[in-house]
DSSP file (Angstrom, degrees, kcal/mol; ACC not computed):
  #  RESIDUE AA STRUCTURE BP1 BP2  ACC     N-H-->O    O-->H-N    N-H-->O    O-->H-N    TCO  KAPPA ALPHA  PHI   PSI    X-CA   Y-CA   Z-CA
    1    1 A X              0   0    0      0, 0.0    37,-1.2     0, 0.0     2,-0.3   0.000 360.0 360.0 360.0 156.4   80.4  118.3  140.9
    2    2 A X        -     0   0    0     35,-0.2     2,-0.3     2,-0.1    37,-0.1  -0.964 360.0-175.4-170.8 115.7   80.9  114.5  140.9
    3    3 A X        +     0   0    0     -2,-0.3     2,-0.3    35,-0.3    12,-0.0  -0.959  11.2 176.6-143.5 155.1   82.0  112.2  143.6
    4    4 A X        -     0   0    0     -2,-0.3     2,-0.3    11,-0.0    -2,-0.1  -0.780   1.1-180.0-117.3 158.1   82.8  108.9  144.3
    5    5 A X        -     0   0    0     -2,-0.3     2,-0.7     9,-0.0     4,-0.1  -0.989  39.0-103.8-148.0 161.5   84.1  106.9  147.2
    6    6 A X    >   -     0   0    0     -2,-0.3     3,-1.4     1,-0.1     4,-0.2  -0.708  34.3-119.8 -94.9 131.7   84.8  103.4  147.6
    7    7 A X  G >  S+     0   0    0     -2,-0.7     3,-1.7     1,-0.3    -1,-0.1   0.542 114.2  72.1 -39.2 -47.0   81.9  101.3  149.8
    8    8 A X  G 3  S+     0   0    0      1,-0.3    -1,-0.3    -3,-0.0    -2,-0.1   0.484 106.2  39.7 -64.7  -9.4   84.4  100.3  152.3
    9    9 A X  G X  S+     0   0    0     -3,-1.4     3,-1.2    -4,-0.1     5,-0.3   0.739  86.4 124.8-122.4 -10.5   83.9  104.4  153.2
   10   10 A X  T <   +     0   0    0     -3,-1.7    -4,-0.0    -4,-0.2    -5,-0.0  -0.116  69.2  19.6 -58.1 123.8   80.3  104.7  152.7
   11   11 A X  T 3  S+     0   0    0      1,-0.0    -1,-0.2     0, 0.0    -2,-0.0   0.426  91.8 103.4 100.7   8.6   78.3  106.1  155.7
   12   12 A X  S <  S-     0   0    0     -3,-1.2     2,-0.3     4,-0.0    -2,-0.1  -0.326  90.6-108.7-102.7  56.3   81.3  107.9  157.5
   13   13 A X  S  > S+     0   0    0      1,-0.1     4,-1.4     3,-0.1     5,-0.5   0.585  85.9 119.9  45.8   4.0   80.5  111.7  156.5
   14   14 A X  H  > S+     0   0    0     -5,-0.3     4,-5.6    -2,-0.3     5,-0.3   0.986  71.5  45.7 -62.5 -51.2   83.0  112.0  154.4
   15   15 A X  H >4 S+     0   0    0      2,-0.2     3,-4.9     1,-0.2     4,-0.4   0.768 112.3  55.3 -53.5 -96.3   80.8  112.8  151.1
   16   16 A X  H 3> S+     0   0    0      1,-0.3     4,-2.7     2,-0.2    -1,-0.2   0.518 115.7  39.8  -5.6 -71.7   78.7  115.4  153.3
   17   17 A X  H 3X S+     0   0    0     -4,-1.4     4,-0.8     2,-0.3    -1,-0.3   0.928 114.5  49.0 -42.1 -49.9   82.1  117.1  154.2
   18   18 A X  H XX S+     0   0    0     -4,-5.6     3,-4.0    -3,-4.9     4,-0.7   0.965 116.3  42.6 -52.1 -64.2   83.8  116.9  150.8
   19   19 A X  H >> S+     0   0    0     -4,-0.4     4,-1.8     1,-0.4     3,-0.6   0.745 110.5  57.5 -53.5 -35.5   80.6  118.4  148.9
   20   20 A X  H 3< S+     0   0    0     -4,-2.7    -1,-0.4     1,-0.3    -2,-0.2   0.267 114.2  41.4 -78.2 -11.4   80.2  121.2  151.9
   21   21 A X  H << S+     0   0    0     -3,-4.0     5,-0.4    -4,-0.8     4,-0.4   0.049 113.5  53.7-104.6  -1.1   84.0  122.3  151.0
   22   22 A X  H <X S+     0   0    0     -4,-0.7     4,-2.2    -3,-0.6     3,-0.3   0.783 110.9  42.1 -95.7 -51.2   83.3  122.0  147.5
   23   23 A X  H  X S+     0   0    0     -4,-1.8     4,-2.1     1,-0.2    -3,-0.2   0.717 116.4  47.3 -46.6 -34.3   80.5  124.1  147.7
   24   24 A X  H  > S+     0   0    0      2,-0.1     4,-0.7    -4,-0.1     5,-0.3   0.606 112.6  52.6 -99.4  -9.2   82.1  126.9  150.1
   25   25 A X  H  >>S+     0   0    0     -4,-0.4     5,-1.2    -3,-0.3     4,-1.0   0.866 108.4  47.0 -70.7 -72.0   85.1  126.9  148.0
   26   26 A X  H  <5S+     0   0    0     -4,-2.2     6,-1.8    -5,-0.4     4,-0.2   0.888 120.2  44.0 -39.0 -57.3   83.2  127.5  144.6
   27   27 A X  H  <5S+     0   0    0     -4,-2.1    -1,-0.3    -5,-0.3    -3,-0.1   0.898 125.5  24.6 -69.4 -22.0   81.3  130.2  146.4
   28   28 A X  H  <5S+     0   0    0     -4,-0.7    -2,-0.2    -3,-0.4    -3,-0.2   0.957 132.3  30.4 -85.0 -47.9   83.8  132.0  148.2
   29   29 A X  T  <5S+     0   0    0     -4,-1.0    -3,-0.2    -5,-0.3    -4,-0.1   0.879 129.3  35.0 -37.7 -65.4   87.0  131.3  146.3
   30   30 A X  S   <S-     0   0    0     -5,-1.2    -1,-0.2    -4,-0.2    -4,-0.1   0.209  86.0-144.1-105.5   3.9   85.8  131.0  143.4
   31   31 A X        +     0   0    0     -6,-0.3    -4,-0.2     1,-0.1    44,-0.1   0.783  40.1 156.6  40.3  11.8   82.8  133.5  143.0
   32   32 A X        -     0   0    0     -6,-1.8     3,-0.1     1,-0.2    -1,-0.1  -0.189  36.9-154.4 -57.1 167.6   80.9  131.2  140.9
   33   33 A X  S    S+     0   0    0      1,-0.3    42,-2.5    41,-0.1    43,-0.4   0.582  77.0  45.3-120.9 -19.7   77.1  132.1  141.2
   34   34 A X  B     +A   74   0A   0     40,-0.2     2,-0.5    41,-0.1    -1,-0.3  -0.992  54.0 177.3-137.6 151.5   76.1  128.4  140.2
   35   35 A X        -     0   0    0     38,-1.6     2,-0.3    -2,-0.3    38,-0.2  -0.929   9.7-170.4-124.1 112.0   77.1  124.8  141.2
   36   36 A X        -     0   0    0     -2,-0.5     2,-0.3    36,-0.2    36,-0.2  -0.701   3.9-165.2-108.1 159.8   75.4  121.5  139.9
   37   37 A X  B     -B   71   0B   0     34,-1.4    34,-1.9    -2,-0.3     2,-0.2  -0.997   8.3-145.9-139.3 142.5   75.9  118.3  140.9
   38   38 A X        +     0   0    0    -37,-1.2   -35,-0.3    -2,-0.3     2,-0.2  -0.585  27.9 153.3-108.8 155.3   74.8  114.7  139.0
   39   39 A X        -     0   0    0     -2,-0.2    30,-2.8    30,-0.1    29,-0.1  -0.686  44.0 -98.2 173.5 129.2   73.7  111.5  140.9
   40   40 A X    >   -     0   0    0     28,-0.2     3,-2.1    -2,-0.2    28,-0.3  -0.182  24.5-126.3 -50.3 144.6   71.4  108.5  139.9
   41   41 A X  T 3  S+     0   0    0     26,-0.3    -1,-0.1     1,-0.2    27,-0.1   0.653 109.3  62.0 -64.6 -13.0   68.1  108.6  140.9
   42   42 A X  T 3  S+     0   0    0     25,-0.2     2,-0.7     1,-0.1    -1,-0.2   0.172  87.8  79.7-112.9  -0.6   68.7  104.8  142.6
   43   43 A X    <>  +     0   0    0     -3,-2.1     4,-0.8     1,-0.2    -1,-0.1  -0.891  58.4 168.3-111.2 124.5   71.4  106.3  144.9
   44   44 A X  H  >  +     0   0    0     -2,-0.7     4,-0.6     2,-0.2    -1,-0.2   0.227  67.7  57.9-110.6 -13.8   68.9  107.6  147.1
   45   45 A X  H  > S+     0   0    0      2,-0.2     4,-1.2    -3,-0.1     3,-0.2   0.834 104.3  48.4 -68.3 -64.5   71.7  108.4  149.8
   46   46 A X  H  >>S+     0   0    0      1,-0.2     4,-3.3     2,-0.2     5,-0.7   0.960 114.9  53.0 -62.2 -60.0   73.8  110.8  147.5
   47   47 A X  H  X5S+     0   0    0     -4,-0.8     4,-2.8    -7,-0.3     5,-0.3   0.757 107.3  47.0  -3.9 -79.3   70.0  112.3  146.8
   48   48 A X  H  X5S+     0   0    0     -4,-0.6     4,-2.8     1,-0.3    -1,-0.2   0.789 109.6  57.0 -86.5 -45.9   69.3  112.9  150.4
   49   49 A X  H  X5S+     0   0    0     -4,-1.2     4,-2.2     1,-0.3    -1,-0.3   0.767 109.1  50.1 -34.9 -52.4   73.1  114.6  150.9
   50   50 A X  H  <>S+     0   0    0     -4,-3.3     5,-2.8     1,-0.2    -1,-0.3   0.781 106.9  46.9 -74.3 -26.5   72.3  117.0  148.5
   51   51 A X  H ><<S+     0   0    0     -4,-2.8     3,-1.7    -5,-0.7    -2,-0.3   0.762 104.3  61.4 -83.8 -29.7   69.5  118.0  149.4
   52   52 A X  H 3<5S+     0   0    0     -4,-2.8    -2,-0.2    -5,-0.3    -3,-0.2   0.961 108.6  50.1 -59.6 -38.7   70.5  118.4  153.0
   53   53 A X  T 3<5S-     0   0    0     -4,-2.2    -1,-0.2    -5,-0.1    -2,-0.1  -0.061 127.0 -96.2-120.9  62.5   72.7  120.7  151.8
   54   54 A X  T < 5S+     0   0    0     -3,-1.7     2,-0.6     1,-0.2    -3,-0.2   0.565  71.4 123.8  81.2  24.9   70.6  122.6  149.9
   55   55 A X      < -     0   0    0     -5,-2.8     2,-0.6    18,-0.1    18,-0.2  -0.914  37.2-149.0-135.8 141.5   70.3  121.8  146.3
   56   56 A X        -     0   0    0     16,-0.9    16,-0.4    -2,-0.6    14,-0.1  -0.823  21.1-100.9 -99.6 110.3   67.6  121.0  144.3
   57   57 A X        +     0   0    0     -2,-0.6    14,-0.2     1,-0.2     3,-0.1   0.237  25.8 178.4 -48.9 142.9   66.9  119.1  141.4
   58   58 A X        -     0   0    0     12,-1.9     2,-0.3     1,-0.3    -1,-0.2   0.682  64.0 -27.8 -98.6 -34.6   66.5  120.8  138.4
   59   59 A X  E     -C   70   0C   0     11,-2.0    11,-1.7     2,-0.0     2,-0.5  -0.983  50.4-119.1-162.5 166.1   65.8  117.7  135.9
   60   60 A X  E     -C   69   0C   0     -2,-0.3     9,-0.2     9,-0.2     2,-0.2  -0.987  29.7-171.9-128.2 133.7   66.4  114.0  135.3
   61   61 A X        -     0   0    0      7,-1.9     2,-0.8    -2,-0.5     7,-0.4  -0.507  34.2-115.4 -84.1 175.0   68.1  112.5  132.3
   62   62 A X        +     0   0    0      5,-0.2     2,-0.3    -2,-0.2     5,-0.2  -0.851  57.4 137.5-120.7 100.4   68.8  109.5  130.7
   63   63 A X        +     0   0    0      3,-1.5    -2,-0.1    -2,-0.8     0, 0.0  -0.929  58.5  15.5-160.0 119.8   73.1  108.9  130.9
   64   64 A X  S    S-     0   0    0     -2,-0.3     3,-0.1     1,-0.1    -1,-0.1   0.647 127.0 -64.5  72.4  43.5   75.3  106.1  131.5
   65   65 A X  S    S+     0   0    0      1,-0.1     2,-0.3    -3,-0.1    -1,-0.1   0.711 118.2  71.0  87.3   1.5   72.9  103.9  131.2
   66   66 A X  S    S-     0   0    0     -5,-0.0    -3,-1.5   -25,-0.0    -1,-0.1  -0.969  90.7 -75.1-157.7 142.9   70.6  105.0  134.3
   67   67 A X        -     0   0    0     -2,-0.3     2,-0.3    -5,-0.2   -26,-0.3  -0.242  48.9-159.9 -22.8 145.8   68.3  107.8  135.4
   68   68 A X        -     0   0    0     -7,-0.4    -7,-1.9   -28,-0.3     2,-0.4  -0.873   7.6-149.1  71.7 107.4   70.5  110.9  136.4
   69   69 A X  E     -C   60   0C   0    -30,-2.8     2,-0.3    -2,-0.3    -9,-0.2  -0.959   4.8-153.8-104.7 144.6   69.2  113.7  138.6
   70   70 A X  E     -C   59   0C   0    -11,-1.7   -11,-2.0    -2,-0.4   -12,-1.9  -0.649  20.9-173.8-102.2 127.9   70.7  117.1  137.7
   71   71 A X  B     -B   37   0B   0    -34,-1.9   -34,-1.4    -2,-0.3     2,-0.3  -0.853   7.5-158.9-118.3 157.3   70.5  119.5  141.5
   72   72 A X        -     0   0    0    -16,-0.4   -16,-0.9    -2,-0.2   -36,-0.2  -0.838  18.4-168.4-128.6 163.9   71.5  123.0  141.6
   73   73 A X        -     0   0    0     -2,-0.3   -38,-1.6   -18,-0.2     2,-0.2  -0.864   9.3-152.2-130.1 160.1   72.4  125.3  143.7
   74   74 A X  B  >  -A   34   0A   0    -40,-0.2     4,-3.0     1,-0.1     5,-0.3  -0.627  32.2-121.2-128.7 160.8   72.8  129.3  143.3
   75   75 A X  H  > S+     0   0    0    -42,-2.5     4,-0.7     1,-0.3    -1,-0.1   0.804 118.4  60.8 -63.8  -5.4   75.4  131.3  145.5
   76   76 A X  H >> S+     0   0    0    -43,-0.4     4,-1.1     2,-0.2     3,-0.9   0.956 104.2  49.0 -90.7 -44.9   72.1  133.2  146.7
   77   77 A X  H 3> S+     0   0    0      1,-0.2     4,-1.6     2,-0.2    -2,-0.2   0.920 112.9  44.8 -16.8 -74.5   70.6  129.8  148.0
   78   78 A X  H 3< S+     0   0    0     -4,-3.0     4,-0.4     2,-0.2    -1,-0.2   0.329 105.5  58.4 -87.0  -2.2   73.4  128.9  149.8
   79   79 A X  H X< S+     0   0    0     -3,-0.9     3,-1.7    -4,-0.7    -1,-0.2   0.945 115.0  40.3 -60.7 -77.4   74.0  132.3  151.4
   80   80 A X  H 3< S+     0   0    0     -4,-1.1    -2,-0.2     1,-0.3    -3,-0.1   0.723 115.4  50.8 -26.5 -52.1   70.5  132.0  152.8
   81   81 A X  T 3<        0   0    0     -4,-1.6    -1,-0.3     1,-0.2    -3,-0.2   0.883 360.0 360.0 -64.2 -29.3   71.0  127.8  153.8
   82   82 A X    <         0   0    0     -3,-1.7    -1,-0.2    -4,-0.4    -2,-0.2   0.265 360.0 360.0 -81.8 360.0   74.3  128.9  155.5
């Protein structure tokens, strides 16, 4: 999962919302059992989101030129968070 939004939208909930429907589509919908999501370690915002709703970094990489941490979460997690 990947999202973007332009600054001018920044701070209204929107991300929270999107990623919280992406996440209850993929599990319900979609049966999937895992969902990752990428985000720089220097957005410290997108970070915080994802961990509020419940996913946890797995790893950091080095891609597009910046730190990347890789979060998961597993449809058994997010049964539990829910």
């Amino acid at each position: 999962m990947s999202y973007q939004f332009l600054p001018e939208h920044w701070g209204k909930g929107y991300a929270k919302e999107a990623v919280a429907a992406v996440l209850t589509y993929g599990f319900q919908k979609l049966e999937l059992q895992r969902i990752v999501a990428e985000t720089q370690v220097l957005n410290e915002r997108s970070s915080r989101l994802l961990e509020n709703l419940g996913m946890k970094v797995e790893e950091e990489v080095e891609r597009f030129g910046a730190r990347q941490e890789i979060y998961a979460l597993t449809k058994k997690e997010w049964l539990v968070s829910s």
